[in-house]
C-alpha positions, 0 to 999 in steps of 0.5 A, a space after each residue: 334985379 338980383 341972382 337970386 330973382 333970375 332964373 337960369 334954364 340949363 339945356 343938355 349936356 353931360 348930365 353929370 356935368 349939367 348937375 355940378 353947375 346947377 349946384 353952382 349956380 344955386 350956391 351964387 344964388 340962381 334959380 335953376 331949371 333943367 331940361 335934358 334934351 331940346 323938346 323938354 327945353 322948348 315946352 318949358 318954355 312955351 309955358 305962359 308962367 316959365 320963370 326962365 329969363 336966360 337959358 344956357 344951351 350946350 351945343 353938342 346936345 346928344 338927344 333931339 334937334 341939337 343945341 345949335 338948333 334949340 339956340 335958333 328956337 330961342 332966338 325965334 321964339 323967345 326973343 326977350 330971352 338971353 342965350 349962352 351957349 357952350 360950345 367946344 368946336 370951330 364947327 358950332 362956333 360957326 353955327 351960331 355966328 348966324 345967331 344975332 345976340 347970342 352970347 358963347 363960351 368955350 368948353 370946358 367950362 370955368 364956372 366962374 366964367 359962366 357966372 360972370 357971363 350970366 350976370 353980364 346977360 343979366 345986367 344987358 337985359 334989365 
């Protein structure tokens, strides 16, 4: 399946930020959902016809349950979900160490690093 058939669901962060790399993620050809905090994320989610297929969490998440928190939601919830999450410390690192399947890359983001973690979710899950 192509980029152009996969749908990434970006979760918190900077707001700034989290619009550059959905930018970026439409110029490699993702679909891009957005969710600002971890409540809007999950009720997209839980929606019977959510097009997300893998969705990319930023762990220091300022609003809600928190990007760690969200990343178990997933896992729970969602286990046919591919998870990223973005993280810039020891302490979230070893949060989601825990996490079976849960895919990590530090901060601050390369966006071709992300877009090559993306796809190598993507390929891992057909």
């Amino acid at each position: 399946m192509s980029a152009l058939n996969r749908t990434v669901l970006l979760a918190g962060g900077d707001p700034d930020l989290q619009r550059a790399l959905a930018d970026h993620l439409q110029i490699c050809s993702f679909k891009v959902l957005q969710a600002d905090c971890p409540v809007d994320a999950m009720q997209l989610l839980e929606e019977p016809d959510c097009p997300a297929d893998l969705v990319f969490i930023d762990a220091s998440m300022a609003r809600g349950a928190g990007g760690i928190s969200l990343a178990r939601w997933v896992t729970e919830n969602r286990s046919d979900m591919a998870v990223i999450v973005a993280m810039d410390d020891s302490a979230e690192r070893e949060a989601t160490d825990e996490l079976d399947g849960l895919e990590s890359i530090g901060k601050p983001l390369d966006y071709r690093h992300v877009t090559e973690k993306i796809r190598n979710a993507f390929a891992r899950n057909r």
